[in-house]
C-alpha positions, 0 to 999 in steps of 0.5 A: 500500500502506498504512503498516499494511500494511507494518507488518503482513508486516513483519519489522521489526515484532512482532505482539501480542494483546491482549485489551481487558480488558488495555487497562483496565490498561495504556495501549497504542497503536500507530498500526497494530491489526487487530481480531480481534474485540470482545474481541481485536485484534492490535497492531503494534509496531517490533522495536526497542521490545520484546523478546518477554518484556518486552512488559507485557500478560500477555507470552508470552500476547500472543505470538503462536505459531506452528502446523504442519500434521498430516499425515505424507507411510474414509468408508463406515466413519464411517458418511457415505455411508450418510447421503448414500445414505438417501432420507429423509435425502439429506444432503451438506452442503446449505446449509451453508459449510465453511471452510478455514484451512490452505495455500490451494485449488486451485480449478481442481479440478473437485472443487470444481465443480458439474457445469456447470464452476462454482465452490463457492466463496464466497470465498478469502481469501489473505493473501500476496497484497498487490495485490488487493481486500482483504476489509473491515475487513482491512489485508492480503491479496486476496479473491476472490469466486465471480464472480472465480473462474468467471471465472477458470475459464472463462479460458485461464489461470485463475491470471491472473484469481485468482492464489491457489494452494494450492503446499502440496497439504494445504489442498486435499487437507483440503477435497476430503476434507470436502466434494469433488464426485464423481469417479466414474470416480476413485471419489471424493466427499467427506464433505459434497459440497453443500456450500459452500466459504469459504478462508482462505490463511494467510500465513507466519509472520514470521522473527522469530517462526521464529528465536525458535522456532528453527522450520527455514526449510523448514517451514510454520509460521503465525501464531495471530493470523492465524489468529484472523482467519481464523476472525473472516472465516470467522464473518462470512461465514455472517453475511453468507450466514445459512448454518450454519459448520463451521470446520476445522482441520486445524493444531495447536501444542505452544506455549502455555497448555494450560488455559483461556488460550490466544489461539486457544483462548478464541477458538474457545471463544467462537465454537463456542458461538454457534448455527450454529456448529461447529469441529472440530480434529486432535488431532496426530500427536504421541503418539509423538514423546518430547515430553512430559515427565509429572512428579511431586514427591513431598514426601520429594523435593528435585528431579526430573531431566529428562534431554533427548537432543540427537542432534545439534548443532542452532540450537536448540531451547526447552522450555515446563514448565507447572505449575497454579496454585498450585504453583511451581517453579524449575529448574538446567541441566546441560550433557553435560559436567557443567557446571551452571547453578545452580538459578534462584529463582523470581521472576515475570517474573524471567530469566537467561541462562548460556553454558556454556563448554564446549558453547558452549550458551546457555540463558535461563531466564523465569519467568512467571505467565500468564493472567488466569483462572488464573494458571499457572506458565510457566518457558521454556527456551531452549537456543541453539546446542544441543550434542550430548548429554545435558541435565539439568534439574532441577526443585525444589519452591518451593510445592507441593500436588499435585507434578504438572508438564508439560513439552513440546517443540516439535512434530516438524516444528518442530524442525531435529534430533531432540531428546526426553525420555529418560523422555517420557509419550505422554498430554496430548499433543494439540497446541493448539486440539485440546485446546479444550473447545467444539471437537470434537476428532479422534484418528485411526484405521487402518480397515484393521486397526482399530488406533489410528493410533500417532501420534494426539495423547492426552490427556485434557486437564491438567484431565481433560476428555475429548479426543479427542471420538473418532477417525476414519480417519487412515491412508492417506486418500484425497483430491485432490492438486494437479495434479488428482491423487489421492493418500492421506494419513496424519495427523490432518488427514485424521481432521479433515477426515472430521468436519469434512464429518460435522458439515455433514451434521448441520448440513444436517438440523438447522438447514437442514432445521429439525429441530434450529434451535438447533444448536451445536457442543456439539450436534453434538458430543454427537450424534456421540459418542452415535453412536460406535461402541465397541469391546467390549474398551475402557473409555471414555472412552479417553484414545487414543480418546475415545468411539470411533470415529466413526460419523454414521449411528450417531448419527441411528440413536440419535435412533430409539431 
């Protein structure tokens, strides 16, 4: 095992992006870096050199964050099997790769066959697995190729010979339902059933990084930049195979910069604008959750309250309040016992840390300007050993033009106690990289009774870009499970994989079957929103709806008009 190897599963050492540009700047080096990209690589440093905020580069932008799954334990209506069933059309995702950043695969499914019992698989890439053959240019994890894979099916015990396995159930459940083989007799067929399959396994995310977001031990939680590498394998394995690609997400985060700045999201930006190219995202299941906080200053204003409910005593929790350039704020705690933490001047860079006696609570304030492109506004709270009550925090104008500020708790499943805004605002809260302009971003919806899915991440976007693209089936989805099971499904991940297998169906009849050859997600994303169907009793773009509601069939029909 190489030194950089160990630095890179390591809790001992932190892991930074850094953009190049950065570099131009600052002197950095570290005898261990992983490219992520030309413009991005991924530094890693001892623990005892840096604390988080202190890192020099653009600080919390180089953390990475960590994100969690979208579901919460419908392809007739999306219009799919009409295209896969239209004898002049045929299309199932032929000749195009789909690739999976998610819990892994269970490659022994036979949805994941041809019919002679061989793989659809190209290649998996696990990243926990550490004695394998690992993919070129990477410093961790094991590839496994299709000739592994077949060989491991034709063996007595297939997990033997490749040893990678989905123990989750929701990477696996996420690909059938985009681009599963037929299953006649359990009535089954993904959306793109044709097509070729590529999977990244993430690793877990270091514990550093989960006692920093106070994210419970039992939750699944991944690193951005292993996912940013995931997406950089996945980009240059189409490469290789000269195969159009269809990136699926089927992950989400509350953390970080919602404007234009994020890692993950400048990296998905920059991918899904090349020809043959596609990304699709969930939009979260955080709608109802209490998480965000919509603030206002009006100027006869001295401060706005922003009161948190703590149901219970907790590890911790943290709250990230954003402000666009130019304004700037500053903010005061106060305990539920009355105790207050006056008000922190703003500073960039500038952070102080109170014990509040009585709740044995503490809490660190950071005020930061992120970003190289726009310079928002960050001020990071971290209430560590959180008491049971009512917490306060009041925000104070120090330079404003519009008043307007954003506030967001972590997501649901990363929080180890229910924590909420008292006066939460269920828009802007589509998780990161749903909110990311060139991906094509999926509400969800109950195709039984046609009602939003209550739970489907809103938006629009802070700087009014229209998110989501449009819904898909989100409730009660049906797919494969471990075990060679089936089971159903409810949450945004199952509405992302539903367009994910939609987009390589268009993929298939624009760039394979050369009717459209400089094909890009935007493309394919103003296709399918041409095509959406539209209620006549709703105004659009909807912030819960987008354009509507998916329907790929509808969108060849619209080519005809």
């Amino acid at each position: 095992m190489s030194d950089c190897e160990e630095k890179i599963y390591s809790n001992d050492y932190v892991d930074f992006i850094i953009s190049k540009d950065v570099l131009d700047v600052i002197d950095l080096s570290s005898d261990c870096i992983q490219r992520i990209d030309e413009e991005k690589d991924t530094y890693f440093y001892p623990r005892s050199f840096f604390r988080i905020f202190d890192f020099p580069a653009d600080s919390y932008a180089s953390v990475p964050k960590c994100y969690g799954l979208l579901d919460e334990t419908a392809l007739e209506v999306s219009g799919i099997l009409k295209l896969q069933q239209q004898p002049a059309l045929a299309l199932k995702g032929q000749g195009v790769m789909i690739g999976f950043i998610d819990t892994g695969i269970d490659y022994r499914n036979p949805v994941f066959q041809y019919s002679d019992g061989t793989t659809r698989i190209y290649r998996i890439w696990d990243q926990t697995i550490r004695d394998g053959t690992k993919p070129e240019g990477i410093a961790y994890g094991s590839e496994y190729k299709t000739e592994q894979i077949n060989a491991a099916l034709r063996a007595e015990n297939p997990l033997e010979t490749v040893p990678s396995m989905d123990t989750n159930g929701h990477g696996t459940f996420v690909a059938g339902v985009a681009c599963g083989s037929e299953d006649v007799e359990d009535n089954f067929i993904g959306a793109a059933p044709f097509s070729e399959i590529a999977v990244v396994k993430l690793k877990e995310a270091k514990t550093y990084l989960r006692e920093f977001y106070f994210i419970p031990d039992s939750v699944p939680a991944y690193q951005e930049n292993d996912i940013m590498m995931a997406v950089s394998y996945l980009d240059r394995l189409a490469k290789e195979r000269d195969m159009p690609l269809v990136i699926c997400i089927a992950l989400g985060s509350n953390m970080g910069n919602r404007g234009k700045d994020g890692q993950l999201a400048t990296y998905l930006d920059i991918v899904s604008r090349r020809r043959k190219r596609c990304s699709v995202a969930a939009v979260g299941n955080e709608a109802n959750a209490r998480h965000h906080f919509l603030g206002k200053i009006q100027p006869d204003m001295e401060y706005e309250s922003v009161e948190v409910s703590v149901e219970e005593n907790m590890p911790g929790f943290f709250i990230e309040m954003w402000a666009n350039a130019p304004e700037l704020y500053a903010v005061s705690v106060s305990s539920p016992t009355g105790e207050v933490l006056p008000k922190v001047p703003y500073r960039s860079g500038g952070r102080q840390e109170f014990v509040f006696i009585f709740e044995q609570t503490r809490v660190s304030i950071d005020y930061r300007l992120t970003g190289r492109r726009q310079g928002n506004q960050l001020i990071y709270l971290r209430f560590s050993n959180a008491a049971q009550g009512i917490w306060t925090i009041n925000v104070y104008p120090q330079s404003i033009v519009t008043g307007d500020y954003n506030m967001w708790l972590p997501m649901r499943n990363f929080t180890s106690g229910n924590v909420f805004f008292l006066r939460s605002n269920p828009n802007h809260t589509i998780t990161v990289p749903g909110n990311t302009g060139q991906v094509i971003s999926t509400g969800g919806y109950n195709v039984a009774n046609g009602g939003l899915y209550l739970d489907s991440g809103r938006g629009f976007t802070l700087s009014g870009e229209v998110k989501p693209d449009f819904c898909a089936p989100a409730v009660n989805v049906y797919g494969p499970g471990l075990r060679n099971r089936f089971v159903t499904m409810t949450g945004t991940s199952a509405a992302a994989a539903i367009t994910a297998g939609a987009c390589a169906q268009i993929m298939e009849w624009g760039l394979v079957k050369r009717n459209q050859i400089f094909m890009s997600s935007a493309d394919i994303k103003n296709m399918l929103i041409r095509g959406a169907d539209r209620a006549d009793d709703r105004s659009y773009p909807n912030p819960s709806w987008g354009y509507g509601t998916l329907d790929v069939y509808g969108a060849f029909e619209d080519l005809r008009r």
